[in-house]
Each structure stands twice: as C-alpha cells, then as structure tokens.
N, C-alpha and C positions, 0 to 999 in steps of 0.2 A: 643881623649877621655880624657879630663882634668877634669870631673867631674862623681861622682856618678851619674847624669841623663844622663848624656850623653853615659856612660857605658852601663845603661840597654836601652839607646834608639837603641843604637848598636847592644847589642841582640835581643831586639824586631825587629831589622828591618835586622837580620838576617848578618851581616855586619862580625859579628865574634860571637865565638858559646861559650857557657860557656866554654867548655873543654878549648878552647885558649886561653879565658879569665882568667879560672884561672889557669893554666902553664903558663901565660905574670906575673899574679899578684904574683907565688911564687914565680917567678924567681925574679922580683923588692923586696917581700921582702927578699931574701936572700943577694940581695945589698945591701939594707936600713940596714938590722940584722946588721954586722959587727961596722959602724958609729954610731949607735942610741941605739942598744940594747934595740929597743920598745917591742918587744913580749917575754913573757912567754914558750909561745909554735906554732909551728905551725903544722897544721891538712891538713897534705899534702895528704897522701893517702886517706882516706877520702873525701876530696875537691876535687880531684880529680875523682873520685867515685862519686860524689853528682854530677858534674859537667857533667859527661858523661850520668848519668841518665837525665840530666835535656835538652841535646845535640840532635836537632830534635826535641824535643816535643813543643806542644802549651802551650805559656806563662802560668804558673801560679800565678802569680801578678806580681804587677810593677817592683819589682826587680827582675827578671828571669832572672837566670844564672847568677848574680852578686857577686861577693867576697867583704864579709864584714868581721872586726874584732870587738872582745867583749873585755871590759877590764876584767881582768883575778878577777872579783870579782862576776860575771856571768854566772850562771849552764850551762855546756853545758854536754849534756851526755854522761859517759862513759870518761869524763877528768878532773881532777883535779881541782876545785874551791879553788886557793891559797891564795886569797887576800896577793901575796908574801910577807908570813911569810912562814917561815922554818914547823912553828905546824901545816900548812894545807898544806903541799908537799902532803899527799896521801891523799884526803879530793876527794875521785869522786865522782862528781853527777851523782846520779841517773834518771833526768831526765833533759827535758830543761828548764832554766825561761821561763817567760812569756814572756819575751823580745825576748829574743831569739828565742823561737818559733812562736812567730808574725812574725819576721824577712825570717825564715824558709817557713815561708806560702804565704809570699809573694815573696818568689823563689830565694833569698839569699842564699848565701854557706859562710859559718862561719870557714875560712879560717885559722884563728888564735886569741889566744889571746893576749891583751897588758900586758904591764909592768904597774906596780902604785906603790906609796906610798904604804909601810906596812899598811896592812887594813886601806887606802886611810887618816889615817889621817895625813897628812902632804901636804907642798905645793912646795915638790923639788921633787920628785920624787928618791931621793939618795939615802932614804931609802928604798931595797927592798932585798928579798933571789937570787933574779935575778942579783944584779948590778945593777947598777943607769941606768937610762936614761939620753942620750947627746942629748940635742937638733941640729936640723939636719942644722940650720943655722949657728952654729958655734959650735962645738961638745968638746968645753972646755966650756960650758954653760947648765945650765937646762933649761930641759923643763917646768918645772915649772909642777904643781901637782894637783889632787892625781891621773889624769888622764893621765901623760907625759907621756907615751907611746903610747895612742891615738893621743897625739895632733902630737908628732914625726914621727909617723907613716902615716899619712895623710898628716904634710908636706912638707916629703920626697915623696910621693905620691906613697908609697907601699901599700896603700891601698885605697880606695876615701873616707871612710867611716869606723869609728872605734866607740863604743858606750864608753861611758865615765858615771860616776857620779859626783855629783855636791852636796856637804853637805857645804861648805863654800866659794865655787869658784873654785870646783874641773874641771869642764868642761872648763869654761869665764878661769881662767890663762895659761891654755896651750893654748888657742883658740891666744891668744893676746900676748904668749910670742913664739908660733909654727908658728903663723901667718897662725889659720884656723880658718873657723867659726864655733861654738859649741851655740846648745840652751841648755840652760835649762830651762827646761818647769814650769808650774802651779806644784805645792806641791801639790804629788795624781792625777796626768792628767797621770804617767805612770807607771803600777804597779811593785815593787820592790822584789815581791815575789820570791823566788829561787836566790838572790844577798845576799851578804853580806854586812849588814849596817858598816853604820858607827854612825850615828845620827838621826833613823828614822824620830825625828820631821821634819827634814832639809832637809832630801836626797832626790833629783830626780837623773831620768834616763833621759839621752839624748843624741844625736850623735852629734859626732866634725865631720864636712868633708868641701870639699871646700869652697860648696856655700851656702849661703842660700836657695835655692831651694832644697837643695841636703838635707838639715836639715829640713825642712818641709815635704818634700818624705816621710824621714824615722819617723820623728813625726806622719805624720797622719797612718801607719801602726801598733807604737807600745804602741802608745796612746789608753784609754776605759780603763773605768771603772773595778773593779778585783774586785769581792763581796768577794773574800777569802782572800783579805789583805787589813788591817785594817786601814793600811795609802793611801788607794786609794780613791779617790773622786769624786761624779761626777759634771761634768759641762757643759755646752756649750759653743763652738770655739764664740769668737769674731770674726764678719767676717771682711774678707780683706776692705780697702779703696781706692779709688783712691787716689794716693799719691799727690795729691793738693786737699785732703781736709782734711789731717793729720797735726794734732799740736802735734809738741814736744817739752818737756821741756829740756830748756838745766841745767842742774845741774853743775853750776860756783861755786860752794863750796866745788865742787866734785875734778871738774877738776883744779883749784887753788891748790889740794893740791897734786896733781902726779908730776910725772916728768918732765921741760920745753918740753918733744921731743913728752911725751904722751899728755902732756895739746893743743900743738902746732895742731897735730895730730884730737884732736877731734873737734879742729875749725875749720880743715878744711874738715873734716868729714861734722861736721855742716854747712858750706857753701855750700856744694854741695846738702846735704839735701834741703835746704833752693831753690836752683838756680833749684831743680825737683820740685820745690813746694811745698814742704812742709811749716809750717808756724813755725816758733821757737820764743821759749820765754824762756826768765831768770827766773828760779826755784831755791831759793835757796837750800832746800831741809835738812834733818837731818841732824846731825854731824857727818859721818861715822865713825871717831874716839872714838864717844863717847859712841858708844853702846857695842863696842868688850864681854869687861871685863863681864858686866851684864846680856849678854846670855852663856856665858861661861859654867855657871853651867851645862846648857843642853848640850852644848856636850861635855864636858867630863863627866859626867854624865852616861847618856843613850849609850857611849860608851864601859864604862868600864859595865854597865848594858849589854849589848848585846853581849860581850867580857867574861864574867864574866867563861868561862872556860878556858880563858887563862891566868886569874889572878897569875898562880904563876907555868908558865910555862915557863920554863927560857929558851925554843926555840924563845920568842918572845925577840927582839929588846929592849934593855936599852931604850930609847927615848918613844917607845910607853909601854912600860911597866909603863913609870913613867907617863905616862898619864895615864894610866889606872889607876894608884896608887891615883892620884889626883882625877880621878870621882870617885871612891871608898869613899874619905872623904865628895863627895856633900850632904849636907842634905837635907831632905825633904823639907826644907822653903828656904833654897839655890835654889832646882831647880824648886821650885814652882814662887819664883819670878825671877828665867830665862825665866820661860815661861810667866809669865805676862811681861816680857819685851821685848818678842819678838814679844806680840801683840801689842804694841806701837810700835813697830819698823814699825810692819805694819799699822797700824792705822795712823803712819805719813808717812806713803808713800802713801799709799791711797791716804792723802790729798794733796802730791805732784803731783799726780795724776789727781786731779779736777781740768778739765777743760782743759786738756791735753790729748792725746792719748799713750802719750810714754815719755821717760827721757830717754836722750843721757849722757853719762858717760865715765868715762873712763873703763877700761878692767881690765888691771893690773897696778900700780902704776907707772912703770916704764920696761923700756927692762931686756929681761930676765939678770941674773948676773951672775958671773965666778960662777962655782963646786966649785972652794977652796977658797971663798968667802963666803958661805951660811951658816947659821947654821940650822938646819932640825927644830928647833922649834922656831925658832926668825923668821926664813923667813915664817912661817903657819902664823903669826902675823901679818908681815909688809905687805905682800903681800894681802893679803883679804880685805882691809879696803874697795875696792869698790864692793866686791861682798859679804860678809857676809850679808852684811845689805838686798840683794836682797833674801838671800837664809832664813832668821829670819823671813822675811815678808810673803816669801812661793809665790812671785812672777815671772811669767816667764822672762827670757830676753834672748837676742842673740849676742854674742860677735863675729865681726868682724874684720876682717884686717883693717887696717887706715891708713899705711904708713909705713916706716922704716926710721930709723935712726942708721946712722955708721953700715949699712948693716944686722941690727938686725929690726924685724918686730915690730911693737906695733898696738894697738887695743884698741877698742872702745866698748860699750855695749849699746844695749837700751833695756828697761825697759817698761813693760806693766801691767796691770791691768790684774788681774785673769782668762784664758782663752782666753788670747789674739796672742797667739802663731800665728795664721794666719796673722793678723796685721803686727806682728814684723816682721815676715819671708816677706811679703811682702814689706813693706819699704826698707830691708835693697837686698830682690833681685832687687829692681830697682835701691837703691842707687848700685849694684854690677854689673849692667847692663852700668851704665853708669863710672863706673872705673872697674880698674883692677889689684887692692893692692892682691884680693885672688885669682888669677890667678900664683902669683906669686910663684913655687913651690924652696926649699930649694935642695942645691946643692946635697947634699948627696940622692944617692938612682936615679929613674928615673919612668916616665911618664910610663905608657900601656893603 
C-alpha cells in the first residue's frame, strides 16, 4: 500500500481493517516523529477509537477506515488549533472545519496534526513553537513551508495524506522540495472556514500525498461551495481530457530562471508529457520576479488584519511580529493597488492560458537548502517566485515530483484555468503512471 487509494482500496476490499491500519500508521508515525518532527500532535486514543468503530461496518465513503493528517492550522474538535505560535497553545476548537469534517464523512480518521510555519507565513518551516521541521530526505535540510510538516510527513510515508494551505506556495514548495505531490486548488473551490488565515484573498485548502490520484480522492470530497464563508466560490470541474488532446504551455521564462537541476528536470518532465501525447508549446509567460513587491501589500496587510489580536503579544515570534508591524503600516491606496495588481497578475495568465490547456513550470526554484543556510524571511522571498504568481491569480495547479539531484528531490508544477483541477490531476496521473519519481519514498520513517 504506497498510496492514499490504495490504502482505502485495501479497506474496501477488506484486506486489512481500520484498527490495523491505523496501529501500522501510529506506529510509522512515531518512526518518522524522532527525524522530521512533522506533527504537533498526535490523536492516538481517539484514532484508535474511531478506527475500531469504523472495524466491520459497511464503507462510509471512499476513505473508510483511512488515517489522514491536518496541518495544525485546522479545527479539529476538542484540540488545540495552534498555527504553532506559543499565543494559540490552549486555543481548542470547538468544533470541526469544514474540511475536516468532509474528510470525516468520507470515513477518514484524523490521526494527527502537522507542524507549519508560525501562522504559516513563511517558507522554512523553522519557524514554529514545535521545533523546525527536517526534511526527511536529508534531515539537516527544510522542508520547505508553510506546510513542511505535511510535505515531511508523506515523504517519510507516515502518513499517505496530510492537508496543507497554500497562500504564496505553501502546498507546491514542500510538494517539490519533500518530493510529494500537493494541489492547490481554484481560490474558493474549498471552504477555509474553522482554519486560520493567513491571507484570505490568497489562501486555499489542499492535500499533499503521493499521487495524483490520491490528491483528486481528496479534492473532490472537500471541495463545494460554503454559503457561510465569504471567500468560497462557486464553479464547475473542468472535465478530464484524453491526454492526446491536451496542450501545454511550457513557461521557458519560468524555468530559465530556477536551478540548472530544476530547469533540467522540467524538460524532461516535458518530454515525457510530450512522448504520452500531449502537444507542448513555448509560453513566454509574465515576469515572476516582477510582480512579488506589488502584491505585497495584501499580504502583509490582511495578515496583520486577521492577526490583529496578536499585535502586541510578545508570545508571538520576532520575524512574524515584524510582519505584522509592516501590514499594520499598509494603507488603504497601498493595498487597494495590491489588489488591482493581483488582477493583472491574473489577467496575464489567463492570457498565458489562451490556447493552452495548462503551463508546465518549475515547483520550487531550486532543491531544498541546509537549516543553517536559510534566513526565515529572505528564503519566503526567494523561494515563491514560481508559485506566488499562481496563488495572486487565484489559479489552481499541482506540483509533482520530477527527479532528484545529488539525492535530493525537485519538482515541477502545472498550472490550469479556474476549475480545472480534474484536468491537472489527470495529466499529471498519467504522466505518474508512466514514471515513478513519486513512488519514491524518503529514508526516514517506513511504508504501511
């Protein structure tokens, strides 16, 4: 069982029962815990408990009887919703997200939660009341953020499936430096209510897990519409294509500017696209570089807006505090033209979009980099320049494995049009059918 479907195909077809599934999946994460230090907490007697009710009975959705984890920014009830800062250690919810209780209803047990970035803004994960997160491929490395707990956590394969957010590339850089795949969906395809923002114009919900397939699973359960939150939207799925009659753009202005190992990487990503049929074409596509600065305002902004009780609460982290200190100065005509420049952001991707079905990209700029390397607010910078621009636009994409180099994973991303998550997930499960970079699980930790 190497994947989240294959997990619940296994309960469905009676093979192994929740109860042993999830005493296989604490015990992996109590391997993983030591190396990685992905989770906040884990929900053993309980899970256990849920597991044994759920032990004999007829399926109640697709995931029956399967052990999933939340990143720890995610109500679960009756524990702690920390977005690890020290100022929400006793912060318990009272009930579940909506995420979470989709997840619930389709017969998941909510095993544990991950580590993040101090209320997820940042892209090392170093920052937290927990301890850093070590990526599980080489454990003097980040996982890269604000999700590195999830992504650590799935690619030591103590879990097949961890849910992440995504405000600037919080999902896409663990996916591409954990070497796991992570969507992040359409802005509003999944409702955010009972989580703690970070930048609600930005944020989606999505899961990081092996396959693509496994990230569709869990997309079409915790996706719809939420009338009771205000950033939710609705839409209709763009359906699947047969993958020879899909155009994608390849964005050479994108990948020009990453790492020789990750530019290397997504051409031959794209050759194998290309050799299942797909038909590719040179896109130049926006500056990524050039839009960072000018939506900026919004999120720090609307961060320290939504933060705005912890403004001078000196449990919180110098780093995020002096963020918050900077949204605090944004002015009204500051983050009035951040938001007019995030709809340019999107209005030229749209138009990178015409005539194309999807834009192949790099992931993260380059492999993940040493712990005593990073600076917690230079690397939120340098790392983002190929996912901010997807998350400003409010468009979905799904970041894959692509290869390794010097024994470190990197990764690729493609890019779709509003609603298009069935498309993505299906390209990139056939491109994952016919290789096997995300199979590849990280040393630390083991299989169940």
């Amino acid at each position: 069982m190497r994947t989240l479907t294959e997990q619940a195909a296994a309960v469905a077809g009676r093979q192994i029962t929740p109860a042993e599934l999830t005493q296989e999946t604490l015990e992996a994460i109590a391997r993983a815990q030591d190396a990685t230090n992905a989770f906040t907490v884990v929900m053993a007697d309980s899970a256990l408990e849920e597991a044994k009710a759920l032990t004999g009975t007829d399926p109640v959705g697709p995931l029956h009887g399967v052990p999933v984890a939340v990143k720890d920014l995610y109500d679960v009830a009756g524990v702690a919703t920390t977005g690890c800062t020290v100022a929400y250690r006793d912060r318990i919810a009272a009930e579940d997200s909506p995420v979470v209780a989709k997840l619930r209803a389709a017969g998941a047990i909510v095993v544990a939660k991950t580590n993040m970035h101090e209320l997820a803004f940042g892209a090392t994960t170093q920052l937290s009341c927990f301890g850093g997160v070590r990526n599980p491929w080489d454990t003097a490395r980040i996982p890269a953020g604000s999700s590195g707990g999830s992504g650590a956590a799935v690619a030591s394969r103590a879990v097949m499936m961890a849910m992440g957010s995504d405000t600037g590339g919080s999902i896409r850089l663990p996916s591409a430096m954990c070497g796991v795949t992570g969507l992040k969906p359409t802005h509003g395809a999944v409702s955010l209510r009972g989580a703690l923002p970070m930048t609600a114009s930005f944020d989606t919900a999505g899961p990081l897990a092996v396959s693509a397939d496994d990230c569709l699973l869990v997309h079409r359960i915790i996706s719809g519409f939420d009338p009771v939150y205000v950033y939710s939207s609705e839409g209709g799925p763009t359906p699947a294509k047969s993958i020879g009659d899909v155009r994608i753009g390849v964005l050479q202005s994108w990948t020009s500017k990453a790492d020789a190992s990750v530019a290397k990487a997504v051409g031959t990503a794209a050759d194998e696209l290309s050799r299942l049929g797909c038909t590719l074409i040179d896109v130049d596509g926006l500056d990524p570089l050039g839009m960072r600065d000018s939506v900026a305002p919004v999120l720090t902004g609307e961060f320290a807006h939504h933060f705005r009780d912890l403004w001078d609460d000196d449990r919180v982290s110098e780093p995020i505090r002096m963020l918050m200190d900077i949204g605090r100065q944004v002015s009204g005509v500051d983050y009035a033209n951040g938001r007019e420049s995030a709809l340019a952001v999107r209005m030229a991707m749209l138009r990178d979009l015409d005539g194309v079905d999807a834009l192949l990209a790099p992931g993260a700029p380059y492999p993940a980099p040493l712990i005593s390397e990073v600076d917690n607010l230079g690397e939120a910078v340098r790392s983002t320049v190929f996912t901010l621009p997807v998350d400003a636009a409010g468009l979905p994409s799904i970041a894959f494995p692509a290869g390794f180099v010097t024994g470190l994973p990197v990764g690729a991303q493609l890019i779709g049009a509003p609603w298009s998550e069935e498309l993505l997930c299906g390209v990139i499960g056939a491109y994952q059918r016919a290789t096997d970079w995300h199979l590849q699980a990280a040393p630390v930790g083991s299989s169940v």
